[in-house]
C-alpha positions in Angstrom: 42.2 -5.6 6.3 43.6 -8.6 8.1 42.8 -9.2 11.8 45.6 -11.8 13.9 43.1 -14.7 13.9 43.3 -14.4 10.2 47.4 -14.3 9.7 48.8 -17.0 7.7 45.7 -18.0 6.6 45.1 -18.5 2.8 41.4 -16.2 2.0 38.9 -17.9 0.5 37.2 -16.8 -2.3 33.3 -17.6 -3.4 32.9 -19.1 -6.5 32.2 -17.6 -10.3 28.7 -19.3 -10.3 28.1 -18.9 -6.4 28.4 -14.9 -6.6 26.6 -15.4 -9.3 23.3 -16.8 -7.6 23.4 -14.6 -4.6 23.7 -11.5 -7.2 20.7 -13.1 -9.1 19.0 -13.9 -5.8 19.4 -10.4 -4.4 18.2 -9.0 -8.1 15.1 -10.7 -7.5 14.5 -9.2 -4.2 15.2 -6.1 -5.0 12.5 -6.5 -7.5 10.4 -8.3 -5.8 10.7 -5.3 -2.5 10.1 -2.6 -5.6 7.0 -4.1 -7.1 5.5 -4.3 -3.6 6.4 -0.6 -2.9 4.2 0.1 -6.3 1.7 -2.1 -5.5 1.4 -0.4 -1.9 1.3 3.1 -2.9 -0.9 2.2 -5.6 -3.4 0.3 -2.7 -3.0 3.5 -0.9 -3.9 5.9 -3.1 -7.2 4.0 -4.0 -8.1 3.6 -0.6 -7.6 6.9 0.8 -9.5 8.9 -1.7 -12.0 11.0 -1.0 -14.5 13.3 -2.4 -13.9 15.9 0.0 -13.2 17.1 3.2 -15.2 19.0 6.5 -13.8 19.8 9.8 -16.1 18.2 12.8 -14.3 19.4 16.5 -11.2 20.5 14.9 -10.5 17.5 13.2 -10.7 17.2 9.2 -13.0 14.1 8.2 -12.9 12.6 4.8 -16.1 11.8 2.9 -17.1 10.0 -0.6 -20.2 10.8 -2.4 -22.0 7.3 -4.4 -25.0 8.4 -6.9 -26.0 5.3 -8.3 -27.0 4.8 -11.8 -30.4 4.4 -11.3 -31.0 8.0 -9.4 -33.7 9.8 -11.3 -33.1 13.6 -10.2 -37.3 13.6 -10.6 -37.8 11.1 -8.2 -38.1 11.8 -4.4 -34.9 9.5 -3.3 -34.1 8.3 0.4 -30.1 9.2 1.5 -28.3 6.9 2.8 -25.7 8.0 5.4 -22.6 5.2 5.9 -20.2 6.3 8.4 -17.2 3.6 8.8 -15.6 2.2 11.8 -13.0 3.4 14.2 -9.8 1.5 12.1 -11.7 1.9 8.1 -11.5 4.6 6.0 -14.1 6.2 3.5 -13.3 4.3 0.7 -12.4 0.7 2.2 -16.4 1.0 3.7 -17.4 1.8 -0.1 -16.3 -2.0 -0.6 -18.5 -3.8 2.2 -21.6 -3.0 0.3 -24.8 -5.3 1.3 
């Protein structure tokens, strides 16, 4: 389609090798945006795991469950309760351990 401001005017064309780079550019972010979506939903699924699930008030809470190697069922054994922050999630506070 040909607007008035471009009557008479010879079109110009892109080069062979320029449409070439911009496809190959656009290739590699179109990659590049795929491999992050992977990554991400990858990430995601890791961290939002849980073991299971209670409801406390009407609201479903997520929990993980950690027996170390070490546990000896004959053994009495203390238990340790870790309950993450307002913006973590069960199994992003399984990684601060100290």
């Amino acid at each position: 389609m040909t607007t008035i401001a471009d009557r008479g005017r010879p079109r110009r064309r892109l080069s062979t090798t320029l449409r070439r780079v911009l496809r190959g550019a656009l290739a590699v972010c179109l990659t590049v945006l795929a491999l992050a979506a992977v990554l991400f939903a990858v990430v995601w699924r890791e961290m939002s795991r849980a073991d299971g699930e209670l409801v406390v008030g009407g609201e479903r809470r997520s929990y993980l469950i950690h027996v170390p190697a070490s546990y000896d069922a004959g053994k009495p054994t203390p238990l340790v309760i870790s309950i993450h922050g307002f913006a973590n999630w069960p199994a992003h506070q399984a990684l601060n351990r100290r």
